[in-house]
C-alpha positions in Angstrom: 5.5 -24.9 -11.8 2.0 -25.7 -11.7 0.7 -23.1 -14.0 -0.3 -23.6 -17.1 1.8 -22.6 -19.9 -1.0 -20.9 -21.9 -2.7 -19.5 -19.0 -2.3 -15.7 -18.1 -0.9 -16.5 -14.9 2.0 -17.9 -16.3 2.5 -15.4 -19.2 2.8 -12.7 -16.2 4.6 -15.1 -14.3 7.5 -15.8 -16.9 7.4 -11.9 -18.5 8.7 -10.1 -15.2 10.1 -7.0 -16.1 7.1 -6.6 -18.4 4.6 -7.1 -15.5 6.9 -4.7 -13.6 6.2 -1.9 -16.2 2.5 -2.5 -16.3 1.4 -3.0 -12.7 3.8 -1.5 -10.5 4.5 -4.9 -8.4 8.2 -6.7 -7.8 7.7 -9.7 -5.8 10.5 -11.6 -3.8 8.8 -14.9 -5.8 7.4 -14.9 -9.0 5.2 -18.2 -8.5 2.9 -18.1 -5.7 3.4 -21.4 -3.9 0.5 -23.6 -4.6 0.3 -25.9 -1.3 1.3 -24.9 2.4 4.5 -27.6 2.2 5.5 -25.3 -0.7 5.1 -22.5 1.3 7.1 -23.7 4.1 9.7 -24.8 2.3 10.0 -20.8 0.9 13.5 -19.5 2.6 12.9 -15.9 1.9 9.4 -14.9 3.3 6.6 -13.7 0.2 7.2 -9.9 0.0 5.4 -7.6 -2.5 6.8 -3.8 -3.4 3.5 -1.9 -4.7 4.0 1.5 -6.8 0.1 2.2 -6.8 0.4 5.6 -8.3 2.6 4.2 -11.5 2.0 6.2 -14.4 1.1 3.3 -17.1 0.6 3.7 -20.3 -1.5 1.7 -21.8 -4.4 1.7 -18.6 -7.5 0.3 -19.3 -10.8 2.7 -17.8 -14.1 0.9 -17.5 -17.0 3.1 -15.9 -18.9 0.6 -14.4 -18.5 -1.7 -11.1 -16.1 -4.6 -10.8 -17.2 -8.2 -10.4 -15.9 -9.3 -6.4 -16.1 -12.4 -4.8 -18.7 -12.6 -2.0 -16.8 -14.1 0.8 -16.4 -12.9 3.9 -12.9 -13.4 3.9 -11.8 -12.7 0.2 -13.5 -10.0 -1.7 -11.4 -10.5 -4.5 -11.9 -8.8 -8.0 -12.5 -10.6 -11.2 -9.6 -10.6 -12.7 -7.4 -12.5 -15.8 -6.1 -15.1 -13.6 -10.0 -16.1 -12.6 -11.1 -19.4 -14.2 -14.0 -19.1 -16.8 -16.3 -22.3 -17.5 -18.2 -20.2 -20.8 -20.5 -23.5 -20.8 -22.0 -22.6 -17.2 -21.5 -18.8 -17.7 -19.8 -18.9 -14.1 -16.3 -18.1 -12.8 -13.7 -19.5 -10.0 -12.0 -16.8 -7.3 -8.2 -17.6 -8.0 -8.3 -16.7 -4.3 -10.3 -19.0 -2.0 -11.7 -21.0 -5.2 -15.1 -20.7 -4.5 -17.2 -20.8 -7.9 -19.8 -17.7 -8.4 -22.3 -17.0 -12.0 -21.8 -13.9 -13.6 -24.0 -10.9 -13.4 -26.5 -11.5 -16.3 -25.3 -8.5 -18.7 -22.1 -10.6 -18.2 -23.4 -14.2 -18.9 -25.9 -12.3 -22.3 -22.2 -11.6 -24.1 -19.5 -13.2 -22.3 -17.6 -16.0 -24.8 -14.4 -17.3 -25.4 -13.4 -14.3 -28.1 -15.8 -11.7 -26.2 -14.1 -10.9 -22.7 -14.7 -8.2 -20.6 -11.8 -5.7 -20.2 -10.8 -7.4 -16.8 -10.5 -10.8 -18.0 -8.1 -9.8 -20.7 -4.4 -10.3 -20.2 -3.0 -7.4 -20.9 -5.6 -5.8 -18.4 -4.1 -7.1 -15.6 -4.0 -3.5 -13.8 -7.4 -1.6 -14.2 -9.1 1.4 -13.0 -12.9 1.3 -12.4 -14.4 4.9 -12.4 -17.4 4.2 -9.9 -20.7 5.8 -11.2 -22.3 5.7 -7.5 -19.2 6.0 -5.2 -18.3 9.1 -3.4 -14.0 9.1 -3.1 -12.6 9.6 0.3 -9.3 12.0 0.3 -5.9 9.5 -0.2 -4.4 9.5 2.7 0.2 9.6 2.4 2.3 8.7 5.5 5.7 9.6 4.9 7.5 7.6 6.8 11.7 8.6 6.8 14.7 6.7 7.3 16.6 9.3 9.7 19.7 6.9 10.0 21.3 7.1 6.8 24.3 9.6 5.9 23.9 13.5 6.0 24.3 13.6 1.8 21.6 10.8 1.4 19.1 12.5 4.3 19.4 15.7 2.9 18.1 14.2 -0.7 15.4 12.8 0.8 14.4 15.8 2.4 14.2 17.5 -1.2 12.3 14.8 -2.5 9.5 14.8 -0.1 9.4 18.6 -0.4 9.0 18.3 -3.9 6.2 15.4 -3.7 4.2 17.7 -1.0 3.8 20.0 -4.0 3.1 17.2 -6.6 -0.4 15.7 -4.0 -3.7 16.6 -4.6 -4.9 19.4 -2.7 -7.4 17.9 -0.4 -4.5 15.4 0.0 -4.1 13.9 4.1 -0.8 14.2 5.1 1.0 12.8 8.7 5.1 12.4 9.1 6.9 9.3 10.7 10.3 9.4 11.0 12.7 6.8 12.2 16.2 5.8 13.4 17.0 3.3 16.3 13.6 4.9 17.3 10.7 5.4 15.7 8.6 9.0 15.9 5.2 9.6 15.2 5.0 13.8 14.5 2.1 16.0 14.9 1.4 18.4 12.4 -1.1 20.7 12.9 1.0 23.0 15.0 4.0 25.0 13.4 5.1 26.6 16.4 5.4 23.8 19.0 5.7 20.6 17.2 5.7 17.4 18.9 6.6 14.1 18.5 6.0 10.6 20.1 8.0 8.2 20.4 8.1 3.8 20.3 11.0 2.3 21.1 12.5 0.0 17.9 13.2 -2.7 19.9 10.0 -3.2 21.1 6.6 -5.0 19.0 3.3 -2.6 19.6 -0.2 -3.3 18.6 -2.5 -1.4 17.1 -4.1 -0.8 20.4 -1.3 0.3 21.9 0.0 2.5 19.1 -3.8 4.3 19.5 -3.4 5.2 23.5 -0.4 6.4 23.2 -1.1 8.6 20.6 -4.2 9.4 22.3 -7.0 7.8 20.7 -7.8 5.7 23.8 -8.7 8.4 26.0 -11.6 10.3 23.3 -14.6 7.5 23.3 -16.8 9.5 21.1 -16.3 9.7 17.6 -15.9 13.6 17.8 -13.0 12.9 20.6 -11.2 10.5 18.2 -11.8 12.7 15.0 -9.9 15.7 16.7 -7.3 13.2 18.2 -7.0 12.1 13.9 -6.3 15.7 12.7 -3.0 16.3 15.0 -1.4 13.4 13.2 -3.4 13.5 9.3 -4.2 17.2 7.7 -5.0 18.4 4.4 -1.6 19.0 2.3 -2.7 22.7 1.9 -3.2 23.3 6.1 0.4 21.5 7.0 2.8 22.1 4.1 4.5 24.8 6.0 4.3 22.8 9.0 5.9 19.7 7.0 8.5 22.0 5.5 9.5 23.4 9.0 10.1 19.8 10.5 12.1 18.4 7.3 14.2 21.6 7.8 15.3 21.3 10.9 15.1 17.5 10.5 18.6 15.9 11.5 20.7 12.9 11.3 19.9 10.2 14.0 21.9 11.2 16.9 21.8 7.1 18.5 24.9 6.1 18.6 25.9 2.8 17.0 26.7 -1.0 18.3 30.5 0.6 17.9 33.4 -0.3 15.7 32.0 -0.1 11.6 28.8 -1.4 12.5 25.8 0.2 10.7 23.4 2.7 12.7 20.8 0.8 14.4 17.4 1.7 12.3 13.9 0.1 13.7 12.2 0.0 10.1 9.9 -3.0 10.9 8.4 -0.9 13.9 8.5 2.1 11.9 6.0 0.2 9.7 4.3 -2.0 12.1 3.6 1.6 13.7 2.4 3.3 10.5 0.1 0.5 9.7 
């Protein structure tokens, strides 16, 4: 309640389903508490829901490189929720708050009627085109819910088929699945696949989740590079692989707590895991 009602914080704020439709974010709040008491107070924790591959109409392209914050912590992007003093040709980090000057081709023609795409409001989702960056390959963990009914598994099976063939071609792929456990599957092998698995009821860290899978025992970078490709492949080297397993892919076979009770699915450590 803090924002101001002409600001373009709270034009996004108020127009949800519109801000839905051109970023690709749902939040579980749609005010970002502005003091740590107000965050405390919050019964249902800050959540966000991310579609980053949302097909959006109206996005803005800009071939040139964005305007971050420079601390250490932050490295936020300039964006319409920044705070512009045109006077002192500088800007505030909605972020951490720290106060920076624009670039100079910035400050030359930055005014109040003469914003940059990223400062406008209906620009509040952009995509820089980097003139000097070389892309790495995206990178999609599927990670399956194993737990649900045989009509709903089998659906979701299809789907993911279907997206294999949808990802770019130097696409890396790796396959989680989960139930009352949670698997990690290799798939650069057709013929003998395997699988490790983390029990649900237990919290690993990244550490952990990196021995077991192997990564602990190769020091060199070749060792852990090699260790990398049984779990992440090219889309094109493991479809048939990833086919195979969501074939013969079944229903969790844990039982229940008994009675009605709904299966017992670990999706925190399924995450906690893929992260």
């Amino acid at each position: 309640d803090k924002l101001l009602h002409g600001s373009p914080c709270a034009v996004l704020a108020m127009d949800v389903r519109s801000g839905e439709s051109i970023n690709g974010l749902r939040m579980s709040w749609n005010i970002w508490p502005c003091s740590q008491p107000d965050a405390n107070r919050i019964v249902v924790p800050l959540g966000c829901l991310y579609t980053p591959l949302k097909a959006i109409d109206s996005l803005q392209l800009v071939e040139y490189e964005p305007v971050t914050c420079k601390a250490s912590a932050c490295g936020a992007v300039l964006n319409p929720c920044s705070f512009v003093d045109f006077k002192s040709k500088t800007w505030t980090c909605p972020f951490c708050l720290n106060r920076y000057p624009f670039p100079v081709h910035y400050a030359e023609h930055i005014t109040e009627t003469n914003l940059p795409a990223e400062l406008l409001p209906i620009c509040s989702t952009i995509e820089y085109i980097l003139p000097h960056s070389v892309c790495n390959p995206p990178i999609f963990l599927l990670v399956l819910d194993i737990a649900v009914i045989e009509e709903e598994l089998e659906q979701a099976k299809d789907s993911l088929q279907q997206s294999l063939a949808m990802m770019p071609q130097n696409a890396l792929v790796g396959f989680i699945t989960f139930g009352a456990n949670c698997y990690v599957h290799e798939v650069a092998s057709a013929s003998l696949p395997h699988s490790y698995a983390f029990r649900g009821t237990k919290e690993y860290s990244a550490q952990q989740v990196s021995y077991q899978l192997g990564f602990g025992q190769h020091t060199s970078h070749m060792g852990g590079t090699m260790v990398a490709a049984r779990f992440l492949m090219p889309v094109t080297e493991c479809e048939f692989t990833l086919h195979s397993l969501l074939d013969d892919l079944s229903r969790d076979a844990w039982p229940s707590s008994g009675g009605h009770r709904r299966p017992l699915r670990c999706t925190g450590a399924a995450l906690s895991v893929a992260l």
